[in-house]
C-alpha atoms as an extended CHARMM CRD file, in Angstrom:
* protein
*
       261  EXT
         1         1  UNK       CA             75.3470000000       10.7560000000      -44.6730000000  PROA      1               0.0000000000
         2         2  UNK       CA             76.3430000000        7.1510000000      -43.9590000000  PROA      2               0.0000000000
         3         3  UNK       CA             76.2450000000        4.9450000000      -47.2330000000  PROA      3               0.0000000000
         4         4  UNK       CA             76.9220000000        1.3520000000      -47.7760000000  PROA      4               0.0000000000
         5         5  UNK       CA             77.6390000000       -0.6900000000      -50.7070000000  PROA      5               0.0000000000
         6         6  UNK       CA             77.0310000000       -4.0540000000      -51.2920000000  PROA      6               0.0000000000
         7         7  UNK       CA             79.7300000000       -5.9990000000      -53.8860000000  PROA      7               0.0000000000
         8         8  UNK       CA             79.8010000000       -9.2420000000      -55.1310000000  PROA      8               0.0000000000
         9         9  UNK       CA             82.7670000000      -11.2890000000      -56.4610000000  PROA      9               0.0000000000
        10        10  UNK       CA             81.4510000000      -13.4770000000      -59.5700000000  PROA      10              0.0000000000
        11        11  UNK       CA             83.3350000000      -15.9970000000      -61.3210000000  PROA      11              0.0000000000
        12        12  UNK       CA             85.3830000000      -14.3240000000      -64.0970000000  PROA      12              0.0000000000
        13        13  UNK       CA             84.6020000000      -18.2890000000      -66.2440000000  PROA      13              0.0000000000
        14        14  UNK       CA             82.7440000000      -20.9050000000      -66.6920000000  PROA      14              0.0000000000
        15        15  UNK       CA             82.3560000000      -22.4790000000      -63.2860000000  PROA      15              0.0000000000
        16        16  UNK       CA             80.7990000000      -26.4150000000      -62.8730000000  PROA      16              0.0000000000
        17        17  UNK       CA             77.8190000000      -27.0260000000      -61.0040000000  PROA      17              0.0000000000
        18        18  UNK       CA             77.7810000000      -29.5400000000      -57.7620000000  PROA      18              0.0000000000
        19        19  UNK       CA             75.1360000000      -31.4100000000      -58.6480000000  PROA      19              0.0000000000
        20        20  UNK       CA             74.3980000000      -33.2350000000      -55.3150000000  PROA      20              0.0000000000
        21        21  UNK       CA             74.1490000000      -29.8920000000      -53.4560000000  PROA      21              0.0000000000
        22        22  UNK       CA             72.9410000000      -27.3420000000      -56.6910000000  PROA      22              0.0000000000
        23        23  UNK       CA             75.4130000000      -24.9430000000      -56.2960000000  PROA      23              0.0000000000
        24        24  UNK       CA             78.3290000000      -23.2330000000      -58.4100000000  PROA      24              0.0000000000
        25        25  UNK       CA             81.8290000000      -24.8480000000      -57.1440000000  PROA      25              0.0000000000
        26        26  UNK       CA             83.4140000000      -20.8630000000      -57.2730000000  PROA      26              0.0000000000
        27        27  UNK       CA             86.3870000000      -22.2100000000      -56.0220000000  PROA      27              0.0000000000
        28        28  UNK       CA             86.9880000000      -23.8550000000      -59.6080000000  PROA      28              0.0000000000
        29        29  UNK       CA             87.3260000000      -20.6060000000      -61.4890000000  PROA      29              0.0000000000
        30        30  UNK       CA             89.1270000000      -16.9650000000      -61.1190000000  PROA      30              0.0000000000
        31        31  UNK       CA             86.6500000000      -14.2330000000      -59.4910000000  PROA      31              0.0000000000
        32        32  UNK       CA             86.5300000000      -10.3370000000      -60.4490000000  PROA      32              0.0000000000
        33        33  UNK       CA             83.6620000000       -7.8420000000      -59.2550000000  PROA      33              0.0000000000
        34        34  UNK       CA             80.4470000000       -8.0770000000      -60.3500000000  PROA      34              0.0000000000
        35        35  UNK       CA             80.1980000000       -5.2040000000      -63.2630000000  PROA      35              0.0000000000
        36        36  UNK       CA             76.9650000000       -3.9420000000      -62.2700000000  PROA      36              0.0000000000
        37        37  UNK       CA             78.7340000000       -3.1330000000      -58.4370000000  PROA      37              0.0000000000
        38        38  UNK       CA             80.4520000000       -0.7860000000      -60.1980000000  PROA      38              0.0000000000
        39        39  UNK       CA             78.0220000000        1.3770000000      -61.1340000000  PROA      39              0.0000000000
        40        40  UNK       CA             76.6560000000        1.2110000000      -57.3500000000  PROA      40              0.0000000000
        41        41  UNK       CA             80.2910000000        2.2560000000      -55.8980000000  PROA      41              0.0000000000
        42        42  UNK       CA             80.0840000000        5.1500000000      -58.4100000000  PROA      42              0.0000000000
        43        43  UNK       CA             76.3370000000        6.5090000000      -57.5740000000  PROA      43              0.0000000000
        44        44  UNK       CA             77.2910000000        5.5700000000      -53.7930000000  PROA      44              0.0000000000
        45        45  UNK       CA             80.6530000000        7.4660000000      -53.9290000000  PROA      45              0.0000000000
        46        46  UNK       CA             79.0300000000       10.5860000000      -55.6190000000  PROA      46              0.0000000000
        47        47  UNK       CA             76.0810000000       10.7890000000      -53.1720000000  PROA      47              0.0000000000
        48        48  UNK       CA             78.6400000000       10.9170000000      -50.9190000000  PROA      48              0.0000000000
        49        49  UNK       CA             80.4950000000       13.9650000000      -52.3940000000  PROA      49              0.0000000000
        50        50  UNK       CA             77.5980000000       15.9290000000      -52.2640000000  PROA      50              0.0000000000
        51        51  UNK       CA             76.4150000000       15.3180000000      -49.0080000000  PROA      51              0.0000000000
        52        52  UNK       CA             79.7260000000       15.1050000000      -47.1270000000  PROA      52              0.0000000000
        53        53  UNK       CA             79.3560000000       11.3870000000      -46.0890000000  PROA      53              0.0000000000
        54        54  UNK       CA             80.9710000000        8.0220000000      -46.0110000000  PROA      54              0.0000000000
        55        55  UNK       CA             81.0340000000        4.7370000000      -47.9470000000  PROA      55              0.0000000000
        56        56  UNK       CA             81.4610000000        0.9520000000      -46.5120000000  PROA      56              0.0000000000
        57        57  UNK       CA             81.8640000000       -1.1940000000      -49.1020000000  PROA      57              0.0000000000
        58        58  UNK       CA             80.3640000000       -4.7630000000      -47.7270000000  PROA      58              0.0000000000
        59        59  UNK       CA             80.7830000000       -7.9430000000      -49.6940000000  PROA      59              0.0000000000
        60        60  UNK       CA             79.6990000000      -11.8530000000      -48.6820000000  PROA      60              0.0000000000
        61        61  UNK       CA             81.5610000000      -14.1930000000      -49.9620000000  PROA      61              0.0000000000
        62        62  UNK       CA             85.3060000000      -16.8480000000      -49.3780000000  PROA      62              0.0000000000
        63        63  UNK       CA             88.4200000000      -15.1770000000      -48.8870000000  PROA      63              0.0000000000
        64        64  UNK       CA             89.2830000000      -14.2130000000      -52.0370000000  PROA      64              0.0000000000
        65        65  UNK       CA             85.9920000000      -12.1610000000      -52.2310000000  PROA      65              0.0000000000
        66        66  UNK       CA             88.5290000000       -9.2840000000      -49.8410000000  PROA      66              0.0000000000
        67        67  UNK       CA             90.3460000000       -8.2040000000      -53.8810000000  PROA      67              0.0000000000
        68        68  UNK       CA             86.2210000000       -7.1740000000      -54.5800000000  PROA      68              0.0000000000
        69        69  UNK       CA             85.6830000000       -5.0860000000      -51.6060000000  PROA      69              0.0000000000
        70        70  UNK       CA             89.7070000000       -3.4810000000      -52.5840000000  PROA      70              0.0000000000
        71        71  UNK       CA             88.1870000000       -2.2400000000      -55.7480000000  PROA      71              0.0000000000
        72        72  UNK       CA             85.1270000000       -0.2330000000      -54.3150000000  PROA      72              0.0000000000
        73        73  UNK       CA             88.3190000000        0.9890000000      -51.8120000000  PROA      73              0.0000000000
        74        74  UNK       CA             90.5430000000        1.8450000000      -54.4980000000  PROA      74              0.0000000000
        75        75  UNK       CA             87.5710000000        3.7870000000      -56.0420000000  PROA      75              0.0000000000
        76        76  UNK       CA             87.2770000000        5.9310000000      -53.0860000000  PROA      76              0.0000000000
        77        77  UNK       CA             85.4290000000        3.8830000000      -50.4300000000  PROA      77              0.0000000000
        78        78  UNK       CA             86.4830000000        4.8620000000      -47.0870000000  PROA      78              0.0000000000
        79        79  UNK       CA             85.8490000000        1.2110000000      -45.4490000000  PROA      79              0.0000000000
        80        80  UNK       CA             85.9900000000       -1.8000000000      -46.3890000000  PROA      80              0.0000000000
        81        81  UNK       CA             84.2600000000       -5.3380000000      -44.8060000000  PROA      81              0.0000000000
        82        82  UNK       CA             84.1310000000       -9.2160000000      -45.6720000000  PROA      82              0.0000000000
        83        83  UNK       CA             81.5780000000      -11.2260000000      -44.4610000000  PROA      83              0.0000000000
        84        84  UNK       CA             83.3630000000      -14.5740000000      -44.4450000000  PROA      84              0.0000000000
        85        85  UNK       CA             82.3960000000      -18.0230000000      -43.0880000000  PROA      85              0.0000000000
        86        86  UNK       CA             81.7530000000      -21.4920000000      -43.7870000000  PROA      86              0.0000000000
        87        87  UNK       CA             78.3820000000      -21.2570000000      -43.0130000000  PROA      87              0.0000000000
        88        88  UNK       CA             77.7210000000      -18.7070000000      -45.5100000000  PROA      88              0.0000000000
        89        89  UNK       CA             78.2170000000      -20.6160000000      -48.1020000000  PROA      89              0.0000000000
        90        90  UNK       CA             75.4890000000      -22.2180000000      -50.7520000000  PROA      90              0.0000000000
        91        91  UNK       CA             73.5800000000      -19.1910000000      -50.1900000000  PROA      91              0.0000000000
        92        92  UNK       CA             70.9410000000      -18.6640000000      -52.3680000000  PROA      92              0.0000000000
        93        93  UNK       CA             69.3140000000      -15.0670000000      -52.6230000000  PROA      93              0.0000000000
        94        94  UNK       CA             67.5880000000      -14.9760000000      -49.6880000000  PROA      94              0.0000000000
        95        95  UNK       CA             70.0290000000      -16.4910000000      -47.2300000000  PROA      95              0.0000000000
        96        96  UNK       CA             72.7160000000      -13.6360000000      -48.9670000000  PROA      96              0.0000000000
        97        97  UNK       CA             70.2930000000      -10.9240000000      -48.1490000000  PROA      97              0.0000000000
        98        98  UNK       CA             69.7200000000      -12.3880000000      -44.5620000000  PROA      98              0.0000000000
        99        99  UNK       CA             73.2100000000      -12.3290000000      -44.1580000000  PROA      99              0.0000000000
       100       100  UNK       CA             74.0190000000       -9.1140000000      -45.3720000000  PROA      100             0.0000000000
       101       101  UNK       CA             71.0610000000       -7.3570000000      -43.3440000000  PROA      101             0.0000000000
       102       102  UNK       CA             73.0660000000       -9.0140000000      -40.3750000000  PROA      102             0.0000000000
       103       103  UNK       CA             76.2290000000       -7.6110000000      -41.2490000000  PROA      103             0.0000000000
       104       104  UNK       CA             74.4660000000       -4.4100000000      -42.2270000000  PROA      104             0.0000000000
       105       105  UNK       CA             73.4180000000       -4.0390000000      -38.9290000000  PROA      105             0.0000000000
       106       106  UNK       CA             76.4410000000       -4.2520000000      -36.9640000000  PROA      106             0.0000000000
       107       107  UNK       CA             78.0390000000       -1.9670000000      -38.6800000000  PROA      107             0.0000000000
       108       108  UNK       CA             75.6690000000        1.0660000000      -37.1050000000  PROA      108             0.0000000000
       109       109  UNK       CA             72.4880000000        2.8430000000      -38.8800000000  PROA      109             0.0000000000
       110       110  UNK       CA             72.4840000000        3.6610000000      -42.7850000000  PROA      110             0.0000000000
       111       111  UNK       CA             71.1290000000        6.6610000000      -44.4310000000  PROA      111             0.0000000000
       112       112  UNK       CA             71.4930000000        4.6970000000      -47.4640000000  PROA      112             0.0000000000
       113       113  UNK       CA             72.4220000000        1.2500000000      -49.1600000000  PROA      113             0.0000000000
       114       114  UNK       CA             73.5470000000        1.2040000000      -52.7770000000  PROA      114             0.0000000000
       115       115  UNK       CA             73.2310000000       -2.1070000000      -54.5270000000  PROA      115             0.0000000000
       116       116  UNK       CA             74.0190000000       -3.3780000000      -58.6010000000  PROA      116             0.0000000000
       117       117  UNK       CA             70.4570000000       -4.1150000000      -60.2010000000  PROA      117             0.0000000000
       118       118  UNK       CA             71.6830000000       -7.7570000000      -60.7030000000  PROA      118             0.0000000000
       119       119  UNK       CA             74.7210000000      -10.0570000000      -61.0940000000  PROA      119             0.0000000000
       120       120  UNK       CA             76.6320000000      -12.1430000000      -64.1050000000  PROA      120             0.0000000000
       121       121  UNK       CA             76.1790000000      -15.0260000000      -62.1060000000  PROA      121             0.0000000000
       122       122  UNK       CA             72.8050000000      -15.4180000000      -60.5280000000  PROA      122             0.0000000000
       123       123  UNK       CA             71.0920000000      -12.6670000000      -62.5070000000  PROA      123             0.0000000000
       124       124  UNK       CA             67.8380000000      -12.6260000000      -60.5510000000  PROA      124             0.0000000000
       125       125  UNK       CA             67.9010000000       -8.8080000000      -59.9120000000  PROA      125             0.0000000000
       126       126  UNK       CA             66.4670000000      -10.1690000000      -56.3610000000  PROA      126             0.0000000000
       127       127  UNK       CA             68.9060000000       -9.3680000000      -54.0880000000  PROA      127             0.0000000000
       128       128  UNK       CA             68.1030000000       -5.6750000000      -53.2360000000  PROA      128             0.0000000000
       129       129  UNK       CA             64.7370000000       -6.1790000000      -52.7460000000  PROA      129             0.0000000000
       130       130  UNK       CA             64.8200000000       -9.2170000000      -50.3390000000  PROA      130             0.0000000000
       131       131  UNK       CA             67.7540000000       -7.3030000000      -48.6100000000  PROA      131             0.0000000000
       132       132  UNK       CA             65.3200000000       -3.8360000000      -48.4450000000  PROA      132             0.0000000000
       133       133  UNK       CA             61.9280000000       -6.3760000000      -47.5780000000  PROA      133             0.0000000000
       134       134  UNK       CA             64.9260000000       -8.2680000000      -44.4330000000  PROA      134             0.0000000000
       135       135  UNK       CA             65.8630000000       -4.6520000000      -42.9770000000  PROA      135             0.0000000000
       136       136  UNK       CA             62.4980000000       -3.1770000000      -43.3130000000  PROA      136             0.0000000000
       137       137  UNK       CA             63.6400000000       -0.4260000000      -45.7680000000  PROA      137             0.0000000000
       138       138  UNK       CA             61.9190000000        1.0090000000      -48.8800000000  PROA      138             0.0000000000
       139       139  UNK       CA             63.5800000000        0.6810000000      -52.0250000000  PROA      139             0.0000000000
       140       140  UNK       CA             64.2090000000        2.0710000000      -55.2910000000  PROA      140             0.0000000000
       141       141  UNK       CA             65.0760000000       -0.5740000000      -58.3200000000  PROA      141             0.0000000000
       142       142  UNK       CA             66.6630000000       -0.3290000000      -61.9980000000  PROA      142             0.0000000000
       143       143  UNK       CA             68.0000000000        3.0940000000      -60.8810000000  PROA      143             0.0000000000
       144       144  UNK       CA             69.1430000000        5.3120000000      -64.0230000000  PROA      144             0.0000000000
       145       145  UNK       CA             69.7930000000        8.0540000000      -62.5560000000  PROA      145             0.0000000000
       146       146  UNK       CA             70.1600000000        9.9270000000      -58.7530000000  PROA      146             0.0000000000
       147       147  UNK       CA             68.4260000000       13.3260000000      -59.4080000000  PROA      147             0.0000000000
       148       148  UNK       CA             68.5280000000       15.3410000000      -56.4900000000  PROA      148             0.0000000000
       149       149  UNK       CA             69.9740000000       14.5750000000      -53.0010000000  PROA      149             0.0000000000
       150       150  UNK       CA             67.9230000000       16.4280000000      -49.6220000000  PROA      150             0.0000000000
       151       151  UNK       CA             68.7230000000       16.0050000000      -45.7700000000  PROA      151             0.0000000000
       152       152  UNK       CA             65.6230000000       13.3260000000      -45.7820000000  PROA      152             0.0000000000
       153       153  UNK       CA             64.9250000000       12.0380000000      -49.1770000000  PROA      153             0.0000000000
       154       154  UNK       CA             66.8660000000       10.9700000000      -52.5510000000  PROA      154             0.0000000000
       155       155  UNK       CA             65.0120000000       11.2070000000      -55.9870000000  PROA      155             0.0000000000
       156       156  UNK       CA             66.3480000000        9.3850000000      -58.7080000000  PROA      156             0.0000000000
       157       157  UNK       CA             65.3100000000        8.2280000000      -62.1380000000  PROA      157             0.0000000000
       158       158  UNK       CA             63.9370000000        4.6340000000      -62.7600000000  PROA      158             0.0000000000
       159       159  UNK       CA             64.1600000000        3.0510000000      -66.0360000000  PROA      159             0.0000000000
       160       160  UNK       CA             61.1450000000        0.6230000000      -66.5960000000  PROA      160             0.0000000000
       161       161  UNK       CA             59.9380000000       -1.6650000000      -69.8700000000  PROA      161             0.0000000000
       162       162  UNK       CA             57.1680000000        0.7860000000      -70.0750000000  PROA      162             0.0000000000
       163       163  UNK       CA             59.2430000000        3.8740000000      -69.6610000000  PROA      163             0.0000000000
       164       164  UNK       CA             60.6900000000        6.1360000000      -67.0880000000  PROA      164             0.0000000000
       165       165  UNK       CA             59.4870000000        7.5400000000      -63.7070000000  PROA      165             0.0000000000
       166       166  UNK       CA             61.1920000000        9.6370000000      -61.1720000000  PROA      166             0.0000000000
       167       167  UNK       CA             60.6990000000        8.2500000000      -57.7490000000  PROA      167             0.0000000000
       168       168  UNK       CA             61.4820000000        9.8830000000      -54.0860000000  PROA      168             0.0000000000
       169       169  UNK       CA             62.3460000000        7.8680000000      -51.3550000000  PROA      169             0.0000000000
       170       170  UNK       CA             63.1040000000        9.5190000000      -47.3180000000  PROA      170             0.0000000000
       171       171  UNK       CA             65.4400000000        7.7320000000      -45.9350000000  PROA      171             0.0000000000
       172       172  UNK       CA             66.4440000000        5.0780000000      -44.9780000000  PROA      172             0.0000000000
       173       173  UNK       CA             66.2550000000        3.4310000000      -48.4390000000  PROA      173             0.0000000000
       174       174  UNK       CA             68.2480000000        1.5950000000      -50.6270000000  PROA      174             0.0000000000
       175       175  UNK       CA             68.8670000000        1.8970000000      -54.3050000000  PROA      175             0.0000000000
       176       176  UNK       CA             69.5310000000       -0.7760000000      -57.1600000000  PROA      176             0.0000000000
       177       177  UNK       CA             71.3850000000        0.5460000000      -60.1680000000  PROA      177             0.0000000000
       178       178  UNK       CA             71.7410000000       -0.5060000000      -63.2730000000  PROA      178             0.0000000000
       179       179  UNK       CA             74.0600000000       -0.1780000000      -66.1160000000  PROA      179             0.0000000000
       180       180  UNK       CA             73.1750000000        3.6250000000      -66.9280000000  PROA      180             0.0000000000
       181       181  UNK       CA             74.7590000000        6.8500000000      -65.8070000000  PROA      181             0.0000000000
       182       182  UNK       CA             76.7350000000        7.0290000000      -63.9930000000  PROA      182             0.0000000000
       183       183  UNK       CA             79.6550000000        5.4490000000      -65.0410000000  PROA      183             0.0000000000
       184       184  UNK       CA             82.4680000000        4.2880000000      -62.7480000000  PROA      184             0.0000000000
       185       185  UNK       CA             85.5880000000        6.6040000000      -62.1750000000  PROA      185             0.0000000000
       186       186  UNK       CA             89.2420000000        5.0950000000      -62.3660000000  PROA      186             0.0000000000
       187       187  UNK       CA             90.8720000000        4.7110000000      -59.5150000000  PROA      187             0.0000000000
       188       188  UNK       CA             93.7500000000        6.6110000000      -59.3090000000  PROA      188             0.0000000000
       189       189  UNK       CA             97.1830000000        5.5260000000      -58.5700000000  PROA      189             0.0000000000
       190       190  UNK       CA             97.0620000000        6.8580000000      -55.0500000000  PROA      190             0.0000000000
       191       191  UNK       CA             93.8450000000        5.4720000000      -54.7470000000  PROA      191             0.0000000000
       192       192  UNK       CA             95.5480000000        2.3430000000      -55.8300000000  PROA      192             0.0000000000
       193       193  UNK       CA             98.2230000000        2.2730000000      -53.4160000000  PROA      193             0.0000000000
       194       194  UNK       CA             95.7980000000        3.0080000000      -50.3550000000  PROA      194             0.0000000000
       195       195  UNK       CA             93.4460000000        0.1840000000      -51.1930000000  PROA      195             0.0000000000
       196       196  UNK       CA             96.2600000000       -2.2500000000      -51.6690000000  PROA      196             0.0000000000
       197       197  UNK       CA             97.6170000000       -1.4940000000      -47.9680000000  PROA      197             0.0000000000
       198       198  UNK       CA             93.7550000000       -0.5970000000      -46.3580000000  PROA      198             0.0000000000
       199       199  UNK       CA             93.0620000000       -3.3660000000      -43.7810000000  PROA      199             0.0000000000
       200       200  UNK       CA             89.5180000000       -5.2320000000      -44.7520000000  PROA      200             0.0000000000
       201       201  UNK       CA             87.3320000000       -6.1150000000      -41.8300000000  PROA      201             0.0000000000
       202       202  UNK       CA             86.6360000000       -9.6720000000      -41.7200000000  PROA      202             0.0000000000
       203       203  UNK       CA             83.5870000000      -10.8440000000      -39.8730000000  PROA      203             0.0000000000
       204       204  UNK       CA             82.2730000000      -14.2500000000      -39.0160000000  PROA      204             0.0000000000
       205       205  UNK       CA             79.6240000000      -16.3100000000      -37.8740000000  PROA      205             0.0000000000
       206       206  UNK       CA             80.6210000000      -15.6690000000      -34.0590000000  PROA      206             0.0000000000
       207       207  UNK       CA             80.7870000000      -11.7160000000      -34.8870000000  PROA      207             0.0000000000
       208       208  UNK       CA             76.6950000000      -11.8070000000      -35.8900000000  PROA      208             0.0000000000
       209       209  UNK       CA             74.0690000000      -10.6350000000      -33.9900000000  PROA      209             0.0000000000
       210       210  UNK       CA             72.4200000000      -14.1170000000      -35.0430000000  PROA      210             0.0000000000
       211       211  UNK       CA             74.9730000000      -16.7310000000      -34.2760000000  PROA      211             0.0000000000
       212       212  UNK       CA             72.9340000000      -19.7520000000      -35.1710000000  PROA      212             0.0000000000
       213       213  UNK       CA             74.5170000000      -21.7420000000      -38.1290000000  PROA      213             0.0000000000
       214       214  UNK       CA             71.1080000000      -22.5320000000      -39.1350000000  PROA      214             0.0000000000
       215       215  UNK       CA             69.9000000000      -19.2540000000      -40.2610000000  PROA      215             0.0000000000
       216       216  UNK       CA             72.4300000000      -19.2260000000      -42.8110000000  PROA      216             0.0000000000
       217       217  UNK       CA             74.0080000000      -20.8590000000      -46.1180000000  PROA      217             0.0000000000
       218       218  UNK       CA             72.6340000000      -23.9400000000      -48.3170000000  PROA      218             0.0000000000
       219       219  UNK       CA             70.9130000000      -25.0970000000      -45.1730000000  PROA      219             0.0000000000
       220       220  UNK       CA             68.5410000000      -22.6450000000      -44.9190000000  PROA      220             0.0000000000
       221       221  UNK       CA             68.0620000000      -21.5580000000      -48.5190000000  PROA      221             0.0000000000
       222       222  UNK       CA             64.2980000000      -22.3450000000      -50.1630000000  PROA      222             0.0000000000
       223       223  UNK       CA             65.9880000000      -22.1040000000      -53.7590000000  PROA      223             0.0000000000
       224       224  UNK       CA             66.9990000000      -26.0990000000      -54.7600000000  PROA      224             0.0000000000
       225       225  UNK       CA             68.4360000000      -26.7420000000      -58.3790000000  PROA      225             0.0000000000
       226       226  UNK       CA             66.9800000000      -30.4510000000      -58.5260000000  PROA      226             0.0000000000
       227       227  UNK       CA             68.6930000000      -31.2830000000      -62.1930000000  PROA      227             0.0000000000
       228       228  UNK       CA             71.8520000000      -29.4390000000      -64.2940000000  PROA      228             0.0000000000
       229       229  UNK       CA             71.6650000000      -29.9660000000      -68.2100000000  PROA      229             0.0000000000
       230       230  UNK       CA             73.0290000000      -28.7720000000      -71.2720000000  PROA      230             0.0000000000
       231       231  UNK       CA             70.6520000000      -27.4220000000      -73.6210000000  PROA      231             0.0000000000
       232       232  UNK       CA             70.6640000000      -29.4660000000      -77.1870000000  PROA      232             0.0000000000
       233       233  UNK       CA             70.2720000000      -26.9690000000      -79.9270000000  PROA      233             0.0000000000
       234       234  UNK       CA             69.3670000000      -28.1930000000      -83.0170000000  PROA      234             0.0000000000
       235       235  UNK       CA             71.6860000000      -27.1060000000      -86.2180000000  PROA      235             0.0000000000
       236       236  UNK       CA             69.9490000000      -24.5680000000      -88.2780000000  PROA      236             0.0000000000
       237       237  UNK       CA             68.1760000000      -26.4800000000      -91.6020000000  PROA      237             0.0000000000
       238       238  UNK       CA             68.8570000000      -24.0750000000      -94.9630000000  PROA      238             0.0000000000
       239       239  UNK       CA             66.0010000000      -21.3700000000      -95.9530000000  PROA      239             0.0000000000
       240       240  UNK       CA             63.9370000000      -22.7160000000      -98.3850000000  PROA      240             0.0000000000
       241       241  UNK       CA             64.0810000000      -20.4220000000     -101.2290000000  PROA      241             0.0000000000
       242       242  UNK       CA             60.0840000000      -20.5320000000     -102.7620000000  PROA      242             0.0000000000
       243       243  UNK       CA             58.6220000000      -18.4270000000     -105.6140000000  PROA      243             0.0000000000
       244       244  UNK       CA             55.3370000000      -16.3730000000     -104.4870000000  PROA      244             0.0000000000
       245       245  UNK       CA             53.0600000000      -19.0410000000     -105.6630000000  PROA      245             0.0000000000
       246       246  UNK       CA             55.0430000000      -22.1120000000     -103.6240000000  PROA      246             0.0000000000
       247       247  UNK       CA             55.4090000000      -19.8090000000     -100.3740000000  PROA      247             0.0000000000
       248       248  UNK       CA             51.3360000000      -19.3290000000     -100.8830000000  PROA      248             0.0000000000
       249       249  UNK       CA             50.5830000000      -22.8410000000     -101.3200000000  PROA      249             0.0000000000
       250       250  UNK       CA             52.9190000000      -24.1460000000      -98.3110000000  PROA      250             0.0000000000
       251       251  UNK       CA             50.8300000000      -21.4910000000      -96.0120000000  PROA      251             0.0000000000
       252       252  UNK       CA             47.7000000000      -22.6620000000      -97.1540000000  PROA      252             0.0000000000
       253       253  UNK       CA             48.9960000000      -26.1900000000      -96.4960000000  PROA      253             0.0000000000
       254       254  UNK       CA             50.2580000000      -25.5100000000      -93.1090000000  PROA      254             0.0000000000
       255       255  UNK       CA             46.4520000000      -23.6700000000      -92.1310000000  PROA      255             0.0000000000
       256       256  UNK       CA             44.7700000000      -26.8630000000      -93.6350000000  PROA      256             0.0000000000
       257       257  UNK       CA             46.5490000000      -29.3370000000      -91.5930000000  PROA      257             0.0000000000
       258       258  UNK       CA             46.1240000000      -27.0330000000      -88.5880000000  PROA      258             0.0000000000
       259       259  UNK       CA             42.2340000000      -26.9070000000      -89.5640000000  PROA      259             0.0000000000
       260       260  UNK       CA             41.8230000000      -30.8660000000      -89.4570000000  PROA      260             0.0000000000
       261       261  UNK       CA             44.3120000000      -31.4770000000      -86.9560000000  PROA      261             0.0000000000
């Protein structure tokens, strides 16, 4: 089976917003991976075990983004690529998921593509679904659990707010997990060593099948942040401490106004 695994580098502080463009300035703060990703390298890496298959870690994102995609390798991922280019960046959850489905797609037909339910950063929990709706694939969200693995489907647990349901899905499909089982492994030192010395495929604009700056980045993004503020909290005023009869008469004071207002 032929499993990808799509990581995101998220700024490991508080990062300042552009505000004449409406985007994070990333380049202000240190990155790590996004913590969810590594709960999709794990359920991607033990699919994988089962079925005898391979994992491509993929990641958008600047230069330093390549130390993200070196932790799904040092976990056990057997390839690692970088989608890296000017003209990715500003992008907003669809133009990500465009890009990725374009990256995706030179890299040759998966059974299966293994996402994080959401990130620290943007936490839309968008991503896999616009990337799933872009390639034309079902998909499975707020995956809990990967149940049982066939040659043409993949049932796995989904946690909802109303409960749990078990969902199968033929392949090609892609999964979103969430912060469940399983948890992620840790790297060994060999593991370590490999990923530190694996070469990272870079590709670029000019290596996409669409190779029109347009289709990609801030320009072509629908999401605009029009206005950045800080949120003024008021200080919390002490509890009024009333006897039965006060608390009784302020209620009946507070329906009474509420009656005539």
């Amino acid at each position: 089976m032929k499993i990808a695994v799509c990581v995101k580098q998220v700024p490991a502080s508080s990062v300042p917003m552009d505000e004449t463009q409406g985007v994070l300035m990333r380049s202000m703060a240190g990155g790590t991976i996004n913590p969810w990703d590594l709960h999709a390298i794990e359920a991607a890496l033990q699919v994988a075990e089962q079925t005898g298959g391979t994992v491509t870690a993929i990641s958008m994102g600047p230069a330093s983004a390549e130390q993200t995609v070196r932790v799904a390798l040092a976990m056990g991922a057997n390839k690692g690529v970088l989608l890296c280019d000017n003209a990715f960046a500003g992008a907003d959850v669809y133009a990500t998921a465009f890009t990725l489905s374009q990256g995706l797609s030179i890299l040759g037909n998966f059974d299966l593509i293994v996402c994080g339910q959401q990130t620290t950063d943007g936490d839309t929990s968008q991503l896999p679904f616009s990337l799933a709706t872009q390639m034309g694939i079902p998909a499975i969200g707020w995956v809990k659990k990967i149940e049982t693995i066939t040659e043409s489907a993949i049932t796995a647990k989904q946690e909802l707010s109303s409960g749990t349901q078990r969902v199968t899905c033929p392949y090609p499909c892609l999964l979103a997990v969430g912060q469940g089982d399983p948890q992620p492994r840790i790297p060994t030192l060999k593991n370590k060593l490999r990923a530190k010395n694996a070469s990272v495929e870079i590709i670029g604009l000019q290596g996409m099948p669409q190779k029109e700056e347009t289709l990609y980045g801030l320009c072509v993004s629908p999401t605009r942040v029009v206005k950045v503020y800080e949120n003024n909290i008021q200080g919390k005023k002490e509890p009024l401490k009333l006897s039965s009869q006060q608390a009784a008469a302020c209620l009946l004071k507070e329906w009474e106004d509420a009656q005539n207002a």
